[in-house]
N, C-alpha and C positions, 0 to 999 in steps of 0.2 A: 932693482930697476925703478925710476923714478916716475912718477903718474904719468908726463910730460912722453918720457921715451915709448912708456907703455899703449898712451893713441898714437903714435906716431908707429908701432910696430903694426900696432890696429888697422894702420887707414896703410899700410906697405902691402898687408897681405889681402884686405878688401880688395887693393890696385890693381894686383896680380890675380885673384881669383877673378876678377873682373875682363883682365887681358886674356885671360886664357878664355875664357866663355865667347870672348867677342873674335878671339882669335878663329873658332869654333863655329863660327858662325850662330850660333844660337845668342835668342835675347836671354838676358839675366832675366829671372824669374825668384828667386829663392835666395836668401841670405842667412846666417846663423842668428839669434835672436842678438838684439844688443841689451841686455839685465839692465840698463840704466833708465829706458825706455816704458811706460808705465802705459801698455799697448792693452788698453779696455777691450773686451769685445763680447758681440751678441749673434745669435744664432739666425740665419734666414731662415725664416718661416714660411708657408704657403697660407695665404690671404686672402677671404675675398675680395674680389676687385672693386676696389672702391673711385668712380670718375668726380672729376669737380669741376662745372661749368659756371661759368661769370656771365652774368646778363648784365647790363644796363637798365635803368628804371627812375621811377620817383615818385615821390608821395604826392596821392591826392584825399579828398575828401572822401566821407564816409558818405556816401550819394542818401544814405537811408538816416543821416545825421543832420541833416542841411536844411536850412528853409529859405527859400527865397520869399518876400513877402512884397506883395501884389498888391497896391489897393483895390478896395473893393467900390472907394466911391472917388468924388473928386473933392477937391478943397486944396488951400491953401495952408503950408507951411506959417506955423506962428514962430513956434521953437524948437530947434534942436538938442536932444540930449546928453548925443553918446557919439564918439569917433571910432574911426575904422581901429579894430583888433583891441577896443575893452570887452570886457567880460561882463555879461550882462546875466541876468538871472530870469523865469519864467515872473511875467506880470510887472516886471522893471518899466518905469514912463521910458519911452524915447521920443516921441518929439509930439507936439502940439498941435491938431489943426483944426483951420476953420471950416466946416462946411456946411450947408445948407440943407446937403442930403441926408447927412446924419442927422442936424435936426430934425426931416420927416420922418428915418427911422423911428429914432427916440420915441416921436408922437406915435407913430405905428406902433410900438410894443407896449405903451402906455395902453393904447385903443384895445388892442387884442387880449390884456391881461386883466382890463374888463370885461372883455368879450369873455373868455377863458369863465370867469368867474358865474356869470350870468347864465352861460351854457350848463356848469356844474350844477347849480339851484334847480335850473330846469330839468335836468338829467335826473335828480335826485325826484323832483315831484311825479316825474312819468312815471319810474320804478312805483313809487308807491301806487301812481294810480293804476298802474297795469297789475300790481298783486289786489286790489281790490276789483277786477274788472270791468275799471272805468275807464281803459285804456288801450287802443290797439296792440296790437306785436311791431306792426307797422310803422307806428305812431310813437312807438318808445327806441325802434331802431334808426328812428331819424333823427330822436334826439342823441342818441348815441352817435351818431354818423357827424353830426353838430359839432360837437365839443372835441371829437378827435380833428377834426378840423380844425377847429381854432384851437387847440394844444399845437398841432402841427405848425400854425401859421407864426405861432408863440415862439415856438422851437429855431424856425428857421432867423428870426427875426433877431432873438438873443442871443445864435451863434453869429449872426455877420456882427452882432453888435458885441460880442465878448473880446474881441480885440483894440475896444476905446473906452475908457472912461471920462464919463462927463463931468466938466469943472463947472461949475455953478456960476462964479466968481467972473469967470473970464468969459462965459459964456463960450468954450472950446472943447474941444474933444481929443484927449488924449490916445496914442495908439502904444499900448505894450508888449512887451516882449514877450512871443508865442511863444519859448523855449527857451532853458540856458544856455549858454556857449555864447561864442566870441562872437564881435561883430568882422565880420572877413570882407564886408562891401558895404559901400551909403554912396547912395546918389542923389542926397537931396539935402539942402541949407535953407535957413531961414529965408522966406518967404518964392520958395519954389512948389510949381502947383504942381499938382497931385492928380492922376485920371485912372481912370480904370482900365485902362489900354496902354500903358507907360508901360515902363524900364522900369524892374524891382526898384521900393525904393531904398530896402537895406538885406542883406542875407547875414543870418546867423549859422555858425556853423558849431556841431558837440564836437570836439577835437578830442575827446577821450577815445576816440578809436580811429581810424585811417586807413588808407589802403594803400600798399607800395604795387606799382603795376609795375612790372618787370616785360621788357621788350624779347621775346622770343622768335627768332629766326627759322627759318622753315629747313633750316639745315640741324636745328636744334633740337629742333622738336620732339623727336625717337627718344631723347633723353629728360624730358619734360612730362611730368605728371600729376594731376589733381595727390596730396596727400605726402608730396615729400619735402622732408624739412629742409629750411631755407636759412642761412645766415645774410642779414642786412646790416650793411656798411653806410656811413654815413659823410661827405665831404668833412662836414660840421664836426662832427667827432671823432677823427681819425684813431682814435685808442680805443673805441667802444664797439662790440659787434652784437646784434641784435638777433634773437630766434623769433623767425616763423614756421607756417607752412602754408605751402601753395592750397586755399580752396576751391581754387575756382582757374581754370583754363580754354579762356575763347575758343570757339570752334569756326570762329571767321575773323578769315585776314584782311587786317587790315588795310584798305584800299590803298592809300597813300604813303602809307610806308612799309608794305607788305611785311608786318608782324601780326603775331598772335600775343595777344596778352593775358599774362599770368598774372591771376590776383594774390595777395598775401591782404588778409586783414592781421592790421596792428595794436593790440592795446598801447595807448599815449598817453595812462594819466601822469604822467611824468611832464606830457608835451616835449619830449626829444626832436620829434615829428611835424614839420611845419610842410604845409601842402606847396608844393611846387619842388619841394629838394630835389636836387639829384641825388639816385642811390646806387649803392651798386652788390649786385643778390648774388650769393654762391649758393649753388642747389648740389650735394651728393648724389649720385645715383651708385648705389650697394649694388651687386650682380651676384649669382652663385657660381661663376667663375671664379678658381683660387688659380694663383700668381707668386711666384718667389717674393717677399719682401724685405725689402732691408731699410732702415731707418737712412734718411736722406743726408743725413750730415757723413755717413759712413762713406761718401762718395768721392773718388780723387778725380778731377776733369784738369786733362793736361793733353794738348794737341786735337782740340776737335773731338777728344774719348770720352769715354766714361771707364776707372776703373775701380777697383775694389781690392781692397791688405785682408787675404787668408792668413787666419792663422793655423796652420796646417797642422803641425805638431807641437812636440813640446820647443825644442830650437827650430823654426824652420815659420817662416813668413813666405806667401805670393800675392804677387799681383798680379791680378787676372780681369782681363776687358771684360766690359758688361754692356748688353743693349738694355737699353729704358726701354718701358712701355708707358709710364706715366708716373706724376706725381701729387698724392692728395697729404695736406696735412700733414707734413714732415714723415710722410711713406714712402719710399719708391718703390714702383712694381718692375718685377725682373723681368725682361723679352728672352732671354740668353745670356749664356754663362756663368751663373747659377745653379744650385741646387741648396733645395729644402736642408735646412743641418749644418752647412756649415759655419763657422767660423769669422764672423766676422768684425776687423776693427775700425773702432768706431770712436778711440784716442789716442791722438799721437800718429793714425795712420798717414799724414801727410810726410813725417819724419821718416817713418818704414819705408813709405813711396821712396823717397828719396834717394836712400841708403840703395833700395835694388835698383832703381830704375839710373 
């Protein structure tokens, strides 16, 4: 008999084994194996149940990374140094200004670093006169009270003034950069004035870390917890996925868009992470609930179903309906029709489907 006549006797008595079943009223369920058919298959297991929830979100700054800088006096814009999003480093010049007030500082901390000096000499002779007993207690704790004083008045005076350096030259006072990181705002150009009551005039921000806040619905919630790991997705990098975990979980909703927000802090030294993205967070929630599971691709959907190719015996294939319960991570969890141990394929099952159904 010829290859040719021998599927053709194959697919006669399929026909008829088929007619009779249908004659019978019952569905085909079982077919004899076809040998040519390379029918993989894996066991359904019982799983814990693992859910996967998608939130919506995006990256913002690291609020404890950031500086916004304020001035402290006024003056006029001489020079600009630096444009929005260079990188700057701590003590970098960024821009030039003239002001009048810092010249009184300057002379203040000149005055006081005398002062400072004067008090120490005096400080120094009390001590001695007071271990000779040519000196109150009184009279030596005033001198003490002195000089911490004018240290104090030193102190405050060198910190408003450690943020400019004075040019000689130009007679200007330069103002530099309180921290490294990017410049992320500037709101000031050459010859714009400067107050103490303005609009920052530039913000620096460390981008080596971030925060993704994820939008949490109050329908969400039960499944949302400080401490569980998170995968973050990026528009920007669609082939890339990122691990966190949620530290941090608002306990107040949001007025205007009644969410709660879940923080993820991110390491960026890469910079993958640019504040304003959109992201979007898958969180697991594990349960000690176990579930039939069978790998998702083992699944045949034909007519609105879901079914599943037993391999029951040695010749002997079924197809048997199954309810979902859910799908994590190429798992699906069984609702029904299942049981733990069987049989299931999971190549070529579309072919098997075929042949019974």
């Amino acid at each position: 008999m010829t290859k040719t006549s021998n599927l053709k006797t194959w697919g006669a008595l399929f026909g008829f084994a088929l007619l009779i079943s249908c004659s019978r009223g019952d569905k085909p369920e079982e077919v004899t194996r076809n040998h040519s058919l390379d029918a993989t298959t894996t066991k359904a297991v019982l799983k814990n149940k693992e859910e996967e929830l998608t939130l919506a979100g995006k990256v913002e700054y690291n609020p404890d990374k950031i500086i916004k800088y304020v001035p402290l006096t006024t003056g006029i814009v001489d020079r600009v140094y630096f444009s929005t999003g260079d990188k700057v480093t701590a003590g970098q010049r960024l821009f030039d200004l003239r002001s009048t007030e810092l010249s009184s500082w300057q002379a203040e901390e000149i005055s006081l670093q005398a002062e400072v000096k004067i008090a120490e000499r005096e400080l120094k002779a009390a001590q001695t006169l007071f271990g000779d007993n040519m000196l109150s207690e009184r009279e030596l704790l005033e001198a003490q009270a002195k000089i911490s004083q004018s240290r104090a008045g030193l102190k405050r005076i060198q910190t408003d003034m450690s943020f400019y350096q004075y040019n000689a030259g130009s007679n200007t006072f330069s103002v530099v950069a309180p921290m490294s990181g990017y410049i992320v705002e500037r709101n000031i150009s050459s010859g714009s004035t400067l107050s103490g009551d303005g609009e920052p005039a530039f913000t620096i921000a460390d981008l080596s870390s971030v925060w993704i806040i994820a939008n949490v619905y109050a329908k969400d919630l039960v499944a949302v917890r400080e401490g569980m790991d998170a995968e973050i997705e990026l528009l920007s990098y669609p082939d890339k996925t990122f691990n966190g975990k949620i530290d941090h979980l608002s306990n107040v909703f949001d007025k205007d868009e009644r969410i709660l927000k879940a923080r993820i802090l991110m390491d960026n030294k890469d910079l993958f992470f640019k504040p304003e993205m959109s992201a979007v967070i898958r969180i697991k929630n594990r349960s000690d609930e176990q579930m039939v599971a069978v790998p998702s691709e083992a699944l045949v959907f034909d007519n609105n179903r879901y079914y599943v190719v037993i391999d029951k015996a040695k010749d002997e294939f079924e197809v048997r309906e199954v309810k979902l319960h859910s799908r994590v991570n190429g798992t699906t969890y069984i609702e029904s029709g299942l049981i733990e141990g069987e049989n299931i394929v999971i190549k070529n099952q579309l072919l098997v489907y075929a042949q019974i159904r």
